[in-house]
C-alpha positions in Angstrom: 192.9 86.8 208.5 191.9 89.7 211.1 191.4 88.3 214.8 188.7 90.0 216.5 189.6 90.9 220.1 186.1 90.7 221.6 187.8 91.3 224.8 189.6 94.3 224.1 185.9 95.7 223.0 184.4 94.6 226.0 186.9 95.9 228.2 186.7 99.3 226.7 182.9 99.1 227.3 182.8 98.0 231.0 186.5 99.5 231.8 187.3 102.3 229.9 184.1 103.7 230.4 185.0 105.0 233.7 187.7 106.8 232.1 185.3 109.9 231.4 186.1 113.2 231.8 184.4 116.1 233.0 183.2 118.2 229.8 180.7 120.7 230.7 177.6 120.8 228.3 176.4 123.5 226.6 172.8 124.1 226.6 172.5 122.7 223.3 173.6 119.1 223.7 171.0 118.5 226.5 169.2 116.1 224.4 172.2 113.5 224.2 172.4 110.1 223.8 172.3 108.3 227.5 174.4 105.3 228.1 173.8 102.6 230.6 175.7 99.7 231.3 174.8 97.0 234.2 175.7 93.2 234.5 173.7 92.3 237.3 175.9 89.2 239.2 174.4 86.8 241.6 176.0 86.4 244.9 177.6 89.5 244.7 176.6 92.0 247.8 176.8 95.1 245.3 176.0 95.7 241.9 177.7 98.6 239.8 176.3 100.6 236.9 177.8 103.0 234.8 176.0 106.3 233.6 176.7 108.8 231.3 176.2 111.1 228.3 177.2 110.0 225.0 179.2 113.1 223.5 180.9 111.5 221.0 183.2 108.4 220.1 185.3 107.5 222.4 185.1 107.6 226.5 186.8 110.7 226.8 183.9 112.6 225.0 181.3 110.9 227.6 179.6 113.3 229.8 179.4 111.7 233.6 175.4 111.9 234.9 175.5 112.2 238.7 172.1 114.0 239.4 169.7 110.8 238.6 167.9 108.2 240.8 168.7 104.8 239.7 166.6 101.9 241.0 166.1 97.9 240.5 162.8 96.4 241.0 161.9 92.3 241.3 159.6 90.3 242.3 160.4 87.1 244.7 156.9 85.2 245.2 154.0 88.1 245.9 156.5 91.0 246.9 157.9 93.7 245.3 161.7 94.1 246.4 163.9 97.4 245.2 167.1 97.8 245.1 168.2 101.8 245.2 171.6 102.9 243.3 173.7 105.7 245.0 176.9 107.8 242.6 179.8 107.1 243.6 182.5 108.6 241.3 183.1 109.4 237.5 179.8 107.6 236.0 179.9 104.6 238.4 177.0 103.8 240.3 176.5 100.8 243.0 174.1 99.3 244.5 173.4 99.6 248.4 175.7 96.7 250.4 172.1 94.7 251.4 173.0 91.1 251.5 169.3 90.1 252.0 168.8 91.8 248.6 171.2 90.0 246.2 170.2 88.8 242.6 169.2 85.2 242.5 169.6 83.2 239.4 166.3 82.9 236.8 164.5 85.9 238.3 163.5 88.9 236.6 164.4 92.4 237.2 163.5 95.9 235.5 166.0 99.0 235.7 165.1 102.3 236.2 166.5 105.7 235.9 164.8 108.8 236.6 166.9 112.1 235.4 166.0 115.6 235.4 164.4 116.9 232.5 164.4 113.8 230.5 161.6 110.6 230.5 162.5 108.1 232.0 165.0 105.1 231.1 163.7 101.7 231.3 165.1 97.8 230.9 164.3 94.5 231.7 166.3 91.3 232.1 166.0 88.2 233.7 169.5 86.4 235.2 170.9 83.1 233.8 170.2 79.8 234.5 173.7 78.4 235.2 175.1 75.4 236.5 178.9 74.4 237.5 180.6 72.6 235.1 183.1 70.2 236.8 186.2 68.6 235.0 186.1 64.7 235.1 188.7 62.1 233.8 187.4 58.7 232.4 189.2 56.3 234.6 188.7 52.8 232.4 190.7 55.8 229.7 193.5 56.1 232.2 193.6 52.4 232.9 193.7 51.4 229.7 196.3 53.9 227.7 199.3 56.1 228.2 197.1 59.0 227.3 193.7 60.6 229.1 191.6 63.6 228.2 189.6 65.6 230.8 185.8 66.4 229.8 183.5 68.9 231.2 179.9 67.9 232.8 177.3 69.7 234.7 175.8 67.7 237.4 172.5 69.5 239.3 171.0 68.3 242.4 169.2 64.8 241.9 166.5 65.8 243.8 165.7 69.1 241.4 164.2 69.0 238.2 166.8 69.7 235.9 166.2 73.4 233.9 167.3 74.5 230.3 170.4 76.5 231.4 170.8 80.0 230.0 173.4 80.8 226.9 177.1 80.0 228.0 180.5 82.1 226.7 183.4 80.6 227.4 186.7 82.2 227.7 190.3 80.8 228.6 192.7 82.7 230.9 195.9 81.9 232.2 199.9 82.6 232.6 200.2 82.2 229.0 203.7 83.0 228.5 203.4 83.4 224.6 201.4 86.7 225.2 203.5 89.5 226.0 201.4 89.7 229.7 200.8 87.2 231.6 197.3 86.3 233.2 195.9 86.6 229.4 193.3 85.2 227.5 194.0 82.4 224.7 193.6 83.3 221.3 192.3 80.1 220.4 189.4 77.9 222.2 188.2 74.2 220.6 185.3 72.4 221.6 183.0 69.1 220.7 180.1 70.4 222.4 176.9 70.1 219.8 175.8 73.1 220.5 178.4 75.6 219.9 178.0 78.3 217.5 180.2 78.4 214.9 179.9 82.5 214.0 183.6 82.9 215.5 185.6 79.9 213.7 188.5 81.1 212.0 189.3 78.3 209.4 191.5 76.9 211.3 191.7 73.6 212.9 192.8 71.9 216.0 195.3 69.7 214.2 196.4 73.6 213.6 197.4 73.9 217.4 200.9 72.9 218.7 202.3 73.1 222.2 205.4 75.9 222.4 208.0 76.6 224.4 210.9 74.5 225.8 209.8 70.8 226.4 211.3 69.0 229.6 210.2 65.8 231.8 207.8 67.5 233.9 205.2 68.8 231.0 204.8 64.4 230.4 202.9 64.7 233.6 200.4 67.4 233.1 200.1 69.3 229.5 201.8 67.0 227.0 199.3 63.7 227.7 195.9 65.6 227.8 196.7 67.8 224.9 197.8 65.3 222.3 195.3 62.7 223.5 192.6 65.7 222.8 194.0 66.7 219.4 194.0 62.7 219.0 190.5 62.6 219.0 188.6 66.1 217.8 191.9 67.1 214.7 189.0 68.5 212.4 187.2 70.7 215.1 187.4 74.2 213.7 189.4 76.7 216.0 187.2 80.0 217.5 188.4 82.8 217.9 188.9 84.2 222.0 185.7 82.1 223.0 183.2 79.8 222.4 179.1 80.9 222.9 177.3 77.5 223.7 173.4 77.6 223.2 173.0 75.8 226.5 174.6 73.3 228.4 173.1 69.8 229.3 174.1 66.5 231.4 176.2 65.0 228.3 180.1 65.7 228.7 181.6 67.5 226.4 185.7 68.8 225.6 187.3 71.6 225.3 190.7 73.5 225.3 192.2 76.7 224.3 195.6 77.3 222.9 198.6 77.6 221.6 199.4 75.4 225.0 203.0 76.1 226.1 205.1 73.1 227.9 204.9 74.2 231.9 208.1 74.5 233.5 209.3 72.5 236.9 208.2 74.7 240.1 205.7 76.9 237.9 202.2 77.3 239.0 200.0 76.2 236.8 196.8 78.5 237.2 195.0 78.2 233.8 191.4 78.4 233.4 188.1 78.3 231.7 185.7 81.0 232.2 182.3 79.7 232.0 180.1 82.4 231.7 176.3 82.5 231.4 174.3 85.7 230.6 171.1 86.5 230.3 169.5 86.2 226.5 169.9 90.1 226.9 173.9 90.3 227.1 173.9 86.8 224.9 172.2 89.4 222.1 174.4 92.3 223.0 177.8 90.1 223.3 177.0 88.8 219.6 176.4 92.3 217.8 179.2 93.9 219.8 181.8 91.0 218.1 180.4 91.4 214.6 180.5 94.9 214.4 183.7 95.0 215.4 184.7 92.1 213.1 183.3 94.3 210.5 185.4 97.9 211.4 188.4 95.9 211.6 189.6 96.7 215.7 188.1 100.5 215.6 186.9 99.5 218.8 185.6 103.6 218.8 182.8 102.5 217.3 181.2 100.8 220.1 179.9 104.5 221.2 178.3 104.8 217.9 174.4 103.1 218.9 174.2 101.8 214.7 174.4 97.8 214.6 175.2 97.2 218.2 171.7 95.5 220.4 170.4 97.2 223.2 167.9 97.0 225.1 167.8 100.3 226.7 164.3 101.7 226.3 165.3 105.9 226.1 168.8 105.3 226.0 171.9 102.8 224.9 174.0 100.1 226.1 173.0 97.1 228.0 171.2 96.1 231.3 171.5 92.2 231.8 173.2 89.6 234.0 176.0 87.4 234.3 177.1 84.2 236.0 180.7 83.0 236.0 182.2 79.6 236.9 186.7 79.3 236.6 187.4 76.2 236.2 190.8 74.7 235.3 191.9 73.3 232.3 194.4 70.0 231.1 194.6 69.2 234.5 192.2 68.4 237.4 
């Protein structure tokens, strides 16, 4: 079976990108592809977009654009509010440092970039409707048995009307010492929620999973208890691969854990984490073509610079403009 690192993909999207190098174009490839890439993130002072011509397939063939005027436009109540882009370096762009302007969840927004000689570049999104999911542990559970599980719930304000949150991806990253690098994601990810799509199981199950590493008194307190009691109760889940997309999140709890788990050792810090992320139905779209395609060209993660079977919504151009909110959370324990 052939794992698809949707990670690696997205990192070479959103990381490698701004790799480029400066090729000078001749007069004939004036009419190249342009690529923009933007996550707009709430409660972050600046946003940063990356622009550039598409020469080829890989980053290195990307042309930087620096001569453009970049620009975000939304509407809060009856005003129009704009929010200017300035180059910075390479084919990175940000966003002026205006906390007064930053992006609010369920609002919409429309990108666009003006560049010389070519029509304009347009794209809309609106940002997620998120909500924190907190860890909880069922005390009459802990009372009652050796064993306790830890479940996930989102829990708004009583006083607001609760709203249909936005599509969730979630990811699980930690000092996973079975991966060559520490601070890694987990191969694996399980979950009961009803509402997880199943387009990334791997025909595997959780029964599958099994903690590594050397066992000692210490992992009886934290890992080993939560671990077995959750492969107690979900063995016939089916195991996705890297992540887990939710459709949405409601009040009802829900489980889930990543792995292989390894036994923690006495005096280590124990820093793994869910990554809860919701996007816009925008990046949920993109996210989705940019794992099949690549589960279908088997890690030629090149391809991504090709604009054939991969969503955009850039009108005049390629890539994607949407927006992302994240949540960590820890995992097995509280």
């Amino acid at each position: 079976m052939i794992r698809i690192n949707l990670i690696s993909a997205l990192s070479l999207i959103f990381i490698l990108v701004g790799c480029v190098e400066t090729i000078v174009m001749d007069p004939g490839e004036k009419d190249l592809p342009v690529m923009v890439n933007c996550l707009m993130t709430p409660d972050c002072d600046v946003q940063t977009l990356y622009l550039q011509y598409v020469k080829g397939k890989s980053s290195l063939d990307c042309v930087p654009i620096t001569d453009a005027r970049v620009f975000v436009t939304a509407t809060f109540v009856s005003n129009l509010d704009t929010l200017y882009f300035h180059y910075v370096d390479q084919n990175r762009w940000e966003s002026e440092d205006d906390p007064l302007k930053r992006i609010t969840g369920g609002k919409h927004y429309k990108l666009t970039v003006e560049i010389p000689g070519r029509e304009v570049i347009h794209a809309e999104t609106t940002s997620p409707i998120a909500y924190r999911p907190y860890p909880y542990t069922d005390l009459n559970e802990v009372q009652s048995t050796d064993y306790h599980t830890i479940y996930y719930q989102i829990r708004p304000d009583p006083h607001q009307q609760l709203e249909r949150t936005s599509p969730v991806w979630v990811f699980a990253k930690g000092m996973h010492k079975t991966i060559e690098q520490c601070d890694e994601y987990y191969p694996y990810i399980v979950t009961d929620h009803p509402y997880a799509d199943d387009f990334n199981i791997n025909g595997q199950k959780f029964s599958d999973l099994s903690m590594t590493g050397d066992f000692d008194g210490h992992c009886m307190a934290i890992s080993w208890p939560a671990f077995h009691n959750m492969r107690r109760i979900m063995p016939e889940l089916p195991l996705h691969d890297e992540c887990v997309r939710i459709e949405h999140l409601d009040t009802n709890r829900f489980h889930i854990l990543a792995g292989p788990i390894e036994y923690p050792k006495v005096g280590e810090p124990h820093q793994d984490h869910l990554v809860f992320s919701f996007v816009s139905d925008e990046y949920d779209e993109y996210l989705r073509s940019v794992y099949i395609k690549n589960s279908k060209t088997k890690h030629d993660f090149t391809s991504i610079y090709s604009t054939e079977s991969v969503y955009s919504n850039i009108e005049g151009g390629v890539g994607i403009f949407g927006s992302e909110t994240n949540y960590r959370i820890g995992f097995l324990t509280m």
